[in-house]
C-alpha positions, 0 to 999 in steps of 0.5 A, spaced: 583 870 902 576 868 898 571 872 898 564 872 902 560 874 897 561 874 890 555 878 887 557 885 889 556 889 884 560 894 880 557 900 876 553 896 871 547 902 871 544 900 877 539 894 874 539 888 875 537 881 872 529 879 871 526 873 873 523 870 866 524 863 866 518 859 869 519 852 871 517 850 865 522 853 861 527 850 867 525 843 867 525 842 859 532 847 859 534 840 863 532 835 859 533 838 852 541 841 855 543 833 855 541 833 847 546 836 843 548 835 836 555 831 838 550 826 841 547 825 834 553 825 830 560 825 834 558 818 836 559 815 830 566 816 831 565 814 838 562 807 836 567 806 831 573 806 835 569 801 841 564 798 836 559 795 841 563 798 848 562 804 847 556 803 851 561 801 856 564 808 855 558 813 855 556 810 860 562 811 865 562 818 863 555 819 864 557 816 872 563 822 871 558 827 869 553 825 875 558 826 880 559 834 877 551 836 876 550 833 883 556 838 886 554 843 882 547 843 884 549 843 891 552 849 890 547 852 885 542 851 890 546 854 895 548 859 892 543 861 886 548 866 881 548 868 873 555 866 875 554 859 877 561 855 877 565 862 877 562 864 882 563 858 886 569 859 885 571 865 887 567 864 894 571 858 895 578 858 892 578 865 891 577 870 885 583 869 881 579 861 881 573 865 879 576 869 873 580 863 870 573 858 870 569 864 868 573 866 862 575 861 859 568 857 859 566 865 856 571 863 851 568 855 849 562 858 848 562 864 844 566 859 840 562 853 840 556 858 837 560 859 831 562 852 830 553 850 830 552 856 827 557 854 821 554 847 822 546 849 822 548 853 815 551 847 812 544 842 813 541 848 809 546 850 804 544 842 802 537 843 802 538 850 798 545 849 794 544 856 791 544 860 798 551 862 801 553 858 808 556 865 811 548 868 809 545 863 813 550 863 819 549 871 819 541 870 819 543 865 825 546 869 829 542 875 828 535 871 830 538 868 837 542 875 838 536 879 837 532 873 841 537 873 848 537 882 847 529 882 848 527 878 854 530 872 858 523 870 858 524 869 849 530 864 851 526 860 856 520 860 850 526 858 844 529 853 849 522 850 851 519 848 844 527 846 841 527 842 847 521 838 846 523 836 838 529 833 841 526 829 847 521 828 842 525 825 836 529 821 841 524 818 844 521 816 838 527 813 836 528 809 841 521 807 841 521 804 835 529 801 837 525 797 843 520 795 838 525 793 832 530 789 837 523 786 840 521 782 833 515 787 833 515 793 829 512 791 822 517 789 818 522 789 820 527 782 822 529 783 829 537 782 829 538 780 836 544 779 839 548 778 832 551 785 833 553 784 839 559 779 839 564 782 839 564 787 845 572 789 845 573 789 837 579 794 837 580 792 845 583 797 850 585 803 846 578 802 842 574 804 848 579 809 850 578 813 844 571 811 845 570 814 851 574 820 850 569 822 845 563 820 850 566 826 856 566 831 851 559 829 848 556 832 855 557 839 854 551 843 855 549 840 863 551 847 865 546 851 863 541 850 867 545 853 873 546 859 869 539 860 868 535 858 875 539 864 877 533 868 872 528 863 874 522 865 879 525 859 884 532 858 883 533 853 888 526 849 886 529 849 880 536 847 881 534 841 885 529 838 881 534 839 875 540 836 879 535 830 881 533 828 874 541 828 871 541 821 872 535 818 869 535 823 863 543 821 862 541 814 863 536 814 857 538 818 852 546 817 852 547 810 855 539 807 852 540 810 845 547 807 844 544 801 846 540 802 841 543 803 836 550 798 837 544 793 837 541 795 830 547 796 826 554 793 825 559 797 829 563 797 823 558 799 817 561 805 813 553 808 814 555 808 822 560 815 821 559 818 814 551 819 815 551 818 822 549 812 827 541 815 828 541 815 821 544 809 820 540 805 824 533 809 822 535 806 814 536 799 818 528 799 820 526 802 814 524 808 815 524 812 809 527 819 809 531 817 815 537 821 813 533 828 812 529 828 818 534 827 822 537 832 818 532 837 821 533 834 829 540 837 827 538 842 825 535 843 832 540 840 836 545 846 833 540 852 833 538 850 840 545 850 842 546 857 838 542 860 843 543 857 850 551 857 848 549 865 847 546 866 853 550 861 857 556 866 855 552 872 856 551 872 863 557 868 865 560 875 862 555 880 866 557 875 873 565 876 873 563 884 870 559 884 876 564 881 880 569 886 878 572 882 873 572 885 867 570 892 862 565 895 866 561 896 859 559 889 859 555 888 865 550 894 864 544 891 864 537 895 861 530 891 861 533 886 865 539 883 860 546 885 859 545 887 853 552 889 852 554 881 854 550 878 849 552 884 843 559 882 844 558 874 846 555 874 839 560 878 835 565 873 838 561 867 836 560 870 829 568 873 829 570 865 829 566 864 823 570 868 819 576 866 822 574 859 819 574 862 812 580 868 813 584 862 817 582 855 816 589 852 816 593 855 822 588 861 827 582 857 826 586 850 829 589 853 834 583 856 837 579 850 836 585 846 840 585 852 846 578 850 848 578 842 847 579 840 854 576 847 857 570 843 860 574 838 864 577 844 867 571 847 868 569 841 871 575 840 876 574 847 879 567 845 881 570 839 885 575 843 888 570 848 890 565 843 893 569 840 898 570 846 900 564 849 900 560 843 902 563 844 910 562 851 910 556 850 908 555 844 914 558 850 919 555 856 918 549 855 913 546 848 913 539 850 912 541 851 904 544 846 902 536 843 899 541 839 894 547 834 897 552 831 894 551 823 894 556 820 900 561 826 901 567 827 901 569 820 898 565 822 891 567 828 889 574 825 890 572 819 885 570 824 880 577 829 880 580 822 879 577 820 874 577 827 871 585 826 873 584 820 869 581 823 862 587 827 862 592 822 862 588 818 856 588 825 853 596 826 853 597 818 850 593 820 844 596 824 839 588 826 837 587 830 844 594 831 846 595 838 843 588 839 846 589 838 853 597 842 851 593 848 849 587 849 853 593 847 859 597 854 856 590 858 856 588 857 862 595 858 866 595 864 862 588 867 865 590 864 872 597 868 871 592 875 870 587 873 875 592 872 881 595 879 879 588 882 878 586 878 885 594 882 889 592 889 886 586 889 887 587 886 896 593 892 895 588 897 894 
């Protein structure tokens, strides 16, 4: 049977985490976790496959990735854990689910860390060609280890201000957008709609291939799930993030490619070898368009680097604290599992060197292991709302602060999409050995959870 409770602890040195974040840090962790670095550059591709309906494609994974924040956050609000999705996992389908969801996100993020890590050192390596990249990548990782071993509190601060340059960059960027489109930015020809003729330019398969690109360019939602659990208001927090979702992935997703399929041709070389933010700043004449945009990546990766340290870090410290994992990991000193963020690191900076010792065979695989882990994360957070949502409305309805919109029939539209996803992943050849892969991991770890969940019921 699925537990009651999630977040018993275990012998973890008999500390628990501190409340560091304040509100602010919450509510800038909110706007600035929609702002990643797949947002200004792995849309290129996006909008080289659907040309002009790429805007069509972000905008029904957004819908898509509403649905998901909105169950979340009913749940987070509910029930405020480190463990966010994971625990709500276990509370609802059991811990065998808890174990799965929790441990392949560990997975996802530490090696999302190495891959920003590998891309922040790229973009210094060409400002500064004699230093080495594995050189930068070890400062790196040593600057955000060191920042989430001190204080939570260090987190909140380096996620607050990396949060404002990236709202502020793109809300400049589309400010001049609007301008430049308006015929009113100094010199600067409005083109109107002459690069919006074609919608379908390489018709269906061009936006599924577009629209495959949008769903994973939303990574990073969960974050905020994960550190409202430090906050001095957890559900406060949560609620206002979860409200927010809409608004904040309506402008900077949905508004800035509108943007951009308006400034410059679907087709223009520049739109994926320098990026479409930089391709459409060249269009308005903004000089030095490549190097700043240059730095707000910088930012977008750096930033990732640290809420993906973090986010890793207190996922481990959770499913430690729920008995699922080497104790070791969830002792917890000053307030931070220190232990968790130590080896959240280490695996980070060890799939930077898998990238140089095995860039042709290891390195892929664990690429492809972790390509569709998010839509399974994803798929546990439906499940485990329908089945929260009415045990909530029957024991405790006090807590439910924050309501899935018109339920149940929502949350089964987001699983059909979500079910949608997966078949356009296995028709693409691109995606299909993703979805395999991260389909074999995850059976693997459900397989260890349930043996570990029938020990643990016989004992």
């Amino acid at each position: 049977m699925p537990l009651t409770t999630v977040e018993t602890p275990t012998d973890t040195g008999g500390a628990s985490l501190s409340h560091g974040l304040k509100q602010r840090h919450l509510s800038m962790i909110a706007l600035g976790g929609v702002i990643g670095a797949g947002l200004f550059v792995g849309s290129g591709a996006g909008i080289a496959a659907a040309g002009p309906s790429v805007v069509i494609a972000y905008a029904l994974s957004g819908l898509l990735v509403m649905l998901v924040m909105r169950m979340l956050g009913e749940m987070s609000a509910a029930y405020p854990s480190s463990g966010s999705f994971s625990s709500h996992a276990e509370r609802a389908i059991g811990p065998w689910a808890g174990f799965t969801a929790g441990w392949a996100f560990w997975v996802l993020l530490c090696t999302a860390v190495g891959l920003e890590g590998i891309g922040a050192a790229q973009i210094v390596h060409g400002w500064l060609p004699g230093t080495p990249e594995w050189a930068w990548v070890a400062l790196f990782m040593a600057v955000f280890c060191g920042t989430n071993l001190a204080a939570v509190k260090n987190f909140g601060e380096f996620e607050f201000w990396f949060a404002a340059l990236k709202v502020g960059a793109i809300t400049l960027f589309l400010v001049l957008g609007v301008l430049a489109l308006a015929g009113v930015l100094p010199g600067t020809d409005s083109p109107g709609g002459s690069n919006l003729t074609e919608l379908l330019p390489n018709g269906g398969e061009g936006l599924v291939i577009g629209l495959l690109a949008s769903v994973f360019a939303y990574g990073g939602l969960e974050t905020v799930t994960i550190a409202a659990a430090e906050s001095q208001d957890p559900v406060r927090g949560v609620a206002r993030a979860v409200r927010t979702a809409m608004w904040r992935i309506a402008v900077f997703y949905v508004g800035s490619m509108a943007v951009v399929v308006a400034l410059v041709p679907w087709d223009s070389p520049q739109v994926v070898e320098d990026g479409p933010y930089v391709a459409a700043l060249d269009r308005l004449g903004i000089p030095g368009a490549g190097q700043l945009m240059n730095v707000v990546v910088l930012v977008a990766l750096l930033s990732a680097m640290n809420a993906n340290i973090y986010g890793a870090s207190r996922i481990g410290y959770s499913l430690v604290r729920r008995g699922q994992g080497p104790t070791w990991l969830g002792r917890v000193s000053g307030g931070v599992p220190r232990a968790a963020v130590l080896a959240s690191s280490v695996f980070g900076f060890l799939c930077v060197l898998l990238s140089y010792w095995r860039p042709d065979d290891v390195f892929p695989w664990l690429l492809n292991m972790i390509g569709a882990v998010i839509l399974v994360v994803w798929i546990f957070i439906a499940v485990s709302q329908l089945r929260l949502r009415r045990r909530l409305e029957r024991e405790t309805p006090e807590r439910l602060a924050v309501r899935m919109w018109a339920f149940p029939w929502l949350t089964w539209a987001a699983l059909a999409g979500m079910a949608t996803v997966f078949v356009l992943m296995a028709r693409e050849p691109d995606t299909r050995v993703q979805l395999y892969s991260t389909g074999a991991m995850t059976l693997a770890l459900a397989a260890v959870g349930y043996a570990w969940q029938r020990t643990r019921e016989r004992r």
